[in-house]
C-alpha positions as CSV (number, residue, x, y, z in Angstrom):
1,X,-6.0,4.1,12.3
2,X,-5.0,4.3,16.0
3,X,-3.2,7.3,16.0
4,X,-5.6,9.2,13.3
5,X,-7.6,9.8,16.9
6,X,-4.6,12.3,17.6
7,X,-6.4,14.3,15.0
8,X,-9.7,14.4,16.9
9,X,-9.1,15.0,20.6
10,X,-10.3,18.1,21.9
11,X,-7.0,18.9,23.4
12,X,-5.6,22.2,22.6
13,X,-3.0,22.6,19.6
14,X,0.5,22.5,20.9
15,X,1.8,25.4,20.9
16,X,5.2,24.5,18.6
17,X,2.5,24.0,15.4
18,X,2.0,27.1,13.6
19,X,0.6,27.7,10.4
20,X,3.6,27.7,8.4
21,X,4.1,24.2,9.8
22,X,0.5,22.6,9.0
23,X,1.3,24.2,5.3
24,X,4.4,22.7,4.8
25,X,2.7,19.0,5.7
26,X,-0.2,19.8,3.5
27,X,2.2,20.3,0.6
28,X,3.7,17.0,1.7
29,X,0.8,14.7,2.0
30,X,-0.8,16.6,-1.5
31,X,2.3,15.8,-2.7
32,X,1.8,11.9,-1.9
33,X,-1.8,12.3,-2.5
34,X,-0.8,12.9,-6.3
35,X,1.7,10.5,-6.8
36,X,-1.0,7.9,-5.4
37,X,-3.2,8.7,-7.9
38,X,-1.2,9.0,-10.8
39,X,0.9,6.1,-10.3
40,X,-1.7,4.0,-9.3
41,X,-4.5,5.2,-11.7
42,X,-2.4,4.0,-14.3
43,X,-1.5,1.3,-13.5
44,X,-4.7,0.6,-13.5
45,X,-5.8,2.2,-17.0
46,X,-2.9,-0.1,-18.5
47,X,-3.9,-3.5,-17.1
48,X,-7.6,-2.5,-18.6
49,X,-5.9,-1.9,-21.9
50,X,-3.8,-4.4,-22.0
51,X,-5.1,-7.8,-22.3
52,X,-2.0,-9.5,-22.3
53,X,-1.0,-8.4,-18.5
54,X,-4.5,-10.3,-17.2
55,X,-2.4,-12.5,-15.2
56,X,-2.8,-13.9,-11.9
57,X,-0.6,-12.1,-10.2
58,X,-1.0,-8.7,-12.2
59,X,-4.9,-9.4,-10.9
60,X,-3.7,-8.9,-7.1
61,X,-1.5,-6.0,-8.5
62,X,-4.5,-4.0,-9.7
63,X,-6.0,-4.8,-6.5
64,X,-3.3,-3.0,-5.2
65,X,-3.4,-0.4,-7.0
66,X,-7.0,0.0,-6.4
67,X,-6.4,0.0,-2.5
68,X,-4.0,2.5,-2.8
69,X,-5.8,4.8,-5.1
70,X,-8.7,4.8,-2.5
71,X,-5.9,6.0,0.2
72,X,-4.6,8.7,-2.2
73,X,-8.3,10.1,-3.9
74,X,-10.3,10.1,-0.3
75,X,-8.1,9.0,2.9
76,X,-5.6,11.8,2.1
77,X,-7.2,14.5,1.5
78,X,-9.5,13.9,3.9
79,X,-6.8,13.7,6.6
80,X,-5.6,17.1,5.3
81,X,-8.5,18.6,6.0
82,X,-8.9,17.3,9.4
83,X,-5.6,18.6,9.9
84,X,-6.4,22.4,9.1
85,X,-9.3,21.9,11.0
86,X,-7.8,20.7,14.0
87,X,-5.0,23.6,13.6
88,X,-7.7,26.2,13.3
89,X,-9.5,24.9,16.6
90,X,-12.7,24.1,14.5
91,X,-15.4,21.2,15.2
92,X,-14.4,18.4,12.6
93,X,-17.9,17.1,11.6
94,X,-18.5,13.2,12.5
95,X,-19.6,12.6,8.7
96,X,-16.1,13.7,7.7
97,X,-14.0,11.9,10.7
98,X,-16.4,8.6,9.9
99,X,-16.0,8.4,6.0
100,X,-12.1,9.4,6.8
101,X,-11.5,6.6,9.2
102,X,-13.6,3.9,6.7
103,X,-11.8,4.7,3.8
104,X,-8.3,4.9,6.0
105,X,-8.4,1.5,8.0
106,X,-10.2,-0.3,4.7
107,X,-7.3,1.0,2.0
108,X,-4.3,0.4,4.5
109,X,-5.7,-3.2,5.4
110,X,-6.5,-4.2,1.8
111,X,-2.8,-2.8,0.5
112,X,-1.2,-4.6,3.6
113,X,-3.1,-7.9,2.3
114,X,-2.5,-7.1,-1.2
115,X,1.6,-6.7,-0.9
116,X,1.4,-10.3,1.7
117,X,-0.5,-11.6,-1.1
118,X,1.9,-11.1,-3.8
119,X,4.6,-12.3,-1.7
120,X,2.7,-15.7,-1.9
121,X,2.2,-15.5,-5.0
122,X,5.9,-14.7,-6.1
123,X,7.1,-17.8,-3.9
124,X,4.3,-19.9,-5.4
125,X,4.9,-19.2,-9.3
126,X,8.8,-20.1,-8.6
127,X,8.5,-22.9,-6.5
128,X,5.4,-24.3,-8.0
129,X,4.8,-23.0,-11.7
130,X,2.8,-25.6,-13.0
131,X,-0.1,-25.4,-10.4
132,X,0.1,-22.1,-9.8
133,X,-0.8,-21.5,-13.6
134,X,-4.1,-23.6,-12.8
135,X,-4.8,-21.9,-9.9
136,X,-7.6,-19.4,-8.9
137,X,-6.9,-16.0,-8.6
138,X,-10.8,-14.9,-7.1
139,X,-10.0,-16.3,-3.8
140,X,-7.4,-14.4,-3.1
141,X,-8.9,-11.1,-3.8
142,X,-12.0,-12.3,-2.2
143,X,-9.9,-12.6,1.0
144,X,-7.8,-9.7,1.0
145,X,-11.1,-7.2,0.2
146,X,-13.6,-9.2,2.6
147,X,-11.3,-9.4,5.8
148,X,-9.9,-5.5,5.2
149,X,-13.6,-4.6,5.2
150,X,-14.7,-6.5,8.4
151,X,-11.6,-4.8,10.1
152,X,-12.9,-1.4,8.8
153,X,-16.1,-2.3,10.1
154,X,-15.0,-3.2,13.7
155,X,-13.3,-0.3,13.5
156,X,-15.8,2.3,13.5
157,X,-17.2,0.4,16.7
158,X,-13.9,1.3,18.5
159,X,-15.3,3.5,21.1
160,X,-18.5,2.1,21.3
161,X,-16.7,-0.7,23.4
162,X,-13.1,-1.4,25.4
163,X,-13.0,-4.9,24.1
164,X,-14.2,-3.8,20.6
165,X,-11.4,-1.2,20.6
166,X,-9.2,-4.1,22.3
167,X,-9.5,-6.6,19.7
168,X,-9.5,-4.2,17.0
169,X,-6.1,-3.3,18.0
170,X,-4.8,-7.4,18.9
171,X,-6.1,-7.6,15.0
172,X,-4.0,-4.6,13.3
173,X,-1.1,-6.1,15.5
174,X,-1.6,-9.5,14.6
175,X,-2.2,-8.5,10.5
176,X,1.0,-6.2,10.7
177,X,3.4,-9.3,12.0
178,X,2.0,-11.7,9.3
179,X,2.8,-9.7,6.7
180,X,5.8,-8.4,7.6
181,X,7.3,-12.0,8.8
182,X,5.1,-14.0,5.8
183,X,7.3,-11.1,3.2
184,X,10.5,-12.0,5.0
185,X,9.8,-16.5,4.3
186,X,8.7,-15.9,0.9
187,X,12.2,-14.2,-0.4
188,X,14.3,-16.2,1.9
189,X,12.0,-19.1,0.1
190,X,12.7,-17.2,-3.3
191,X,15.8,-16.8,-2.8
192,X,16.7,-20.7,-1.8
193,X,15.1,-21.9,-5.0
194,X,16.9,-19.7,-7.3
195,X,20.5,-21.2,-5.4
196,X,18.6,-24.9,-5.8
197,X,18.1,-24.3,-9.6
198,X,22.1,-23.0,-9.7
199,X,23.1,-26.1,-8.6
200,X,21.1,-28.3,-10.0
201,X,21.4,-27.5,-13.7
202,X,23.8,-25.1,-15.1
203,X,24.9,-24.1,-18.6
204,X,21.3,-24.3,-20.7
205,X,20.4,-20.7,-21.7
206,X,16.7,-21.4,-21.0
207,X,17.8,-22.4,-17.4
208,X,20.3,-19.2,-16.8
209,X,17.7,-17.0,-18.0
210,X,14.9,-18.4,-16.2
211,X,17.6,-18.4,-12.4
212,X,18.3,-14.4,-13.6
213,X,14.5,-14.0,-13.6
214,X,14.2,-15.7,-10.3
215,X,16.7,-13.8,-8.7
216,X,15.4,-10.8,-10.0
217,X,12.1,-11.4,-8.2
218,X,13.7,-12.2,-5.3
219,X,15.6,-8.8,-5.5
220,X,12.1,-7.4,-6.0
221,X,11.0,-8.5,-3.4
222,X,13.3,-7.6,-0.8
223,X,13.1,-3.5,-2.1
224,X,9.3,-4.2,-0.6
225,X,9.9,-6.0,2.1
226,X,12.3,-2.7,3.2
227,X,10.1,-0.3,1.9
228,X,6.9,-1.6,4.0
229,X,9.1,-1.7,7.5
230,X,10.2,2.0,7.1
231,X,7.2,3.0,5.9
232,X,4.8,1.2,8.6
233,X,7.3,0.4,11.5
234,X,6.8,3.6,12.8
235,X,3.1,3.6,12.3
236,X,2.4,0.2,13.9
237,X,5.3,1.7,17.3
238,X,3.4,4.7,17.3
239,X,-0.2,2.6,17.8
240,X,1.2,0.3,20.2
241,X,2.8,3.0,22.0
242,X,-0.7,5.0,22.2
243,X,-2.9,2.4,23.0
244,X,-1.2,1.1,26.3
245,X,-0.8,4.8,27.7
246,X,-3.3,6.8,29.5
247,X,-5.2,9.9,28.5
248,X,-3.2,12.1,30.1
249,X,0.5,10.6,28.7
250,X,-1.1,10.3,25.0
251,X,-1.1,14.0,25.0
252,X,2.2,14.1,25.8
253,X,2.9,12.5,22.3
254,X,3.8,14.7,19.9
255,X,2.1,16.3,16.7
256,X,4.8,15.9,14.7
257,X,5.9,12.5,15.6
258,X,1.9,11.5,14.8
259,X,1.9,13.4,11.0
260,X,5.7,11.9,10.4
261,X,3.7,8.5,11.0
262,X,1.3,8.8,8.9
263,X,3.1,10.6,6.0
264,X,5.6,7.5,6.3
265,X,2.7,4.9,6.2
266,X,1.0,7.2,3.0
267,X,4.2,6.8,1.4
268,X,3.9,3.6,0.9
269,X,0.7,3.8,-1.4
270,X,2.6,6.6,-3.7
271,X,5.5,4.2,-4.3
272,X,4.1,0.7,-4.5
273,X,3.7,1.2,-8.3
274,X,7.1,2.1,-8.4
275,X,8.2,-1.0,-6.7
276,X,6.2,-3.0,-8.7
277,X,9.5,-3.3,-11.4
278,X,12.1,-0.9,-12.5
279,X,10.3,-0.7,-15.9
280,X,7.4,0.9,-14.5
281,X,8.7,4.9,-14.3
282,X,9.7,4.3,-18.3
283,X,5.5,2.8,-18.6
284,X,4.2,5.2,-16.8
285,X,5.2,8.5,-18.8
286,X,4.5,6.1,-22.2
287,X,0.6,5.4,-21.5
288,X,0.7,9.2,-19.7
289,X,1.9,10.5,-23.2
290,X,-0.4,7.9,-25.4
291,X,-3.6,9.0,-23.5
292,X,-2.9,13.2,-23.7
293,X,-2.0,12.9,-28.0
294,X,-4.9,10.1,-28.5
295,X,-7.1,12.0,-30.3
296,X,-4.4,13.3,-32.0
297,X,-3.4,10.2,-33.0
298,X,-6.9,8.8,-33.8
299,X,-5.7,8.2,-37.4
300,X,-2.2,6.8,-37.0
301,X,-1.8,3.1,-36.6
302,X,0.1,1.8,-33.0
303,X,3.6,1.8,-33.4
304,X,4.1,-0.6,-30.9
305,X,1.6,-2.3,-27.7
306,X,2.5,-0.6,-24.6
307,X,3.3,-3.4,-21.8
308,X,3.7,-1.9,-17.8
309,X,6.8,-4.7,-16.8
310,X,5.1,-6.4,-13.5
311,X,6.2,-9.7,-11.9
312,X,5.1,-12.5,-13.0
C-alpha cells in the first residue's frame, strides 16, 4: 500500500541497511510467506473435502483464506524481491512493482473485508439464528471481492493523479476505521447477548451449553479484534504519517520502521487460520498427515471424518 512506495523511490539506501540486515528480513517475511500458505492452503483443501463445514460463515472463512493465500503465494515474495533489489541499487521493473502493488492492495482489502465480515456474521447467527440460517451468503462475498478490487484498481492510478492518490488514501482510512470500530460493536453486541441469555433462562443444559458457545465466540472474537490492531495499527500510522509529509521529510522515515510495518500487517494473513478456533493447529497437522500417507492408505477405510473447528 502507501508505504510499499518506500520500496521504489530512487533515493539512495540508508546507510544503517547492510546485507546481513535485508537477509535477516527475507528470512522473516519467507518465514510468514510459508505459514500463509500452509495454514491457509489448508484450510482451504479441508472445507473442499469436507461437505459438512459448507456453511455460511465457513464460506466467508474460505474467502479468507483465499485472500490471504494470494498475500502469502505472490504479494510476499514479491515484496522480497523488491527488497533485494532496492538493497542492491538495481532498477525494479514496472511489471514486477505493478503486479506487486495489485496483488498487495487487492489481498489486504479483501482479508480486511473478510475478518469485518465475519464479525457480522458472528453477531448475526447469535442474535438472529433463525434468519441468519435463511440468509444469503453470495452477497457478502460479492461485496467484500468486488469493492477490494475497485480499490486495487484506483490504486494503480495513484500517481496518475493528486486527487486519485487523495481519495485512494480518504478510502484505505475510511475501510481501516469501519472495520476496526464495526469488530469492536459486534463482540461488545456478542458479548451483551450471551449476559441477556444468562439472565433470562438458566439451569437447562441445552441453554448452558448454547451461553458457553456464545461466550466462546465472543472470546474469539476479541483475540481478532487485538490481533488486527497490532498487526495493522502501525501500518495504517505509518500511511497516514507518509502521506501528509513532503518529499523531502518522507525520506527521513526510516527503512526499518517501513519493513517492521509491513511484516506486522503480513502477519496477520499467517495467523488468521490460527485464530479462526483453537482446534485448528490439532486440524491442521491431521489433514497435513492424511494428504502425505494417502496413497498409502488407498486401501484402508477412514477411521474417522476430519472436521477443521471454525465458528459457526
Amino acid at each position: 500500500m502507501n508505504n510499499t512506495t518506500a520500496v521504489n523511490e530512487t533515493s539512495p539506501l540508508p546507510k544503517n541497511i547492510t546485507s546481513f540486515s535485508i537477509m535477516a528480513w527475507g528470512v522473516a517475511f519467507g518465514t510468514l510467506a510459508v505459514m500463509a500458505i500452509f495454514g491457509n492452503s489448508t484450510v482451504i483443501l479441508a472445507f473442499i473435502r469436507n461437505l459438512s463445514l459448507h456453511t455460511r460463515t465457513n464460506f466467508i472463512i474460505v474467502g479468507l483464506a483465499t485472500a490471504d493465500l494470494l498475500v502469502g503465494l505472490i504479494a510476499v515474495p514479491l515484496y522480497m524481491s523488491m527488497m533485494l533489489l532496492y538493497q542492491r541499487h538495481l532498477h525494479i521493473p514496472m511489471v514486477l512493482s505493478v503486479i506487486y502493488h495489485v496483488v498487495d492492495v487487492f489481498g489486504g482489502f479483501a482479508s480486511i473485508y473478510h475478518l469485518m465480515s465475519i464479525s457480522l456474521e458472528c453477531f448475526y447467527a447469535i442474535a438472529y439464528p433463525v434468519s441468519h440460517r435463511n440468509s444469503s451468503k453470495v452477497g457478502v462475498l460479492v461485496i467484500c471481492w468486488v469493492t477490494a478490487g475497485t480499490l486495487s484498481f484506483i490504486h494503480s492510478f495513484r500517481y496518475s493523479n493528486y486527487n486519485i492518490q487523495r481519495a485512494f488514501f480518504i478510502l484505505f482510512c475510511v475501510s481501516f476505521t469501519v472495520a476496526f470500530f464495526a469488530k469492536c460493536f459486534m463482540y461488545l453486541g456478542m458479548w451483551q447477548k450471551a449476559k441477556e441469555r444468562k439472565l433470562v433462562r438458566i439451569g437447562s443444559r441445552k441453554t448452558l451449553k448454547r451461553q458457553h458457545y456464545d461466550v466462546k465466540i465472543a472470546l474469539s472474537l476479541l483475540i481478532v479484534i487485538i490481533v488486527f490492531a497490532v498487526t495493522w495499527l502501525p501500518f495504517f500510522c505509518i500511511n497516514t504519517v507518509y502521506f501528509f509529509q513532503s518529499d523531502r521529510k518522507r525520506k527521513k522515515i526510516s527503512f526499518k520502521v517501513i519493513l517492521f510495518t509491513k511484516l506486522l500487517h503480513y502477519c496477520n494473513s499467517a495467523m488468521n487460520p490460527i485464530e479462526r478456533s483453537v482446534e485448528i493447529p490439532k486440524d491442521l497437522l491431521q489433514l497435513l498427515t492424511m494428504e502425505l500417507f494417502k496413497k498409502a492408505n488407498d486401501t484402508a477405510s477412514p477411521t474417522r471424518k476430519l472436521i477443521v473447528t471454525v465458528p459457526l
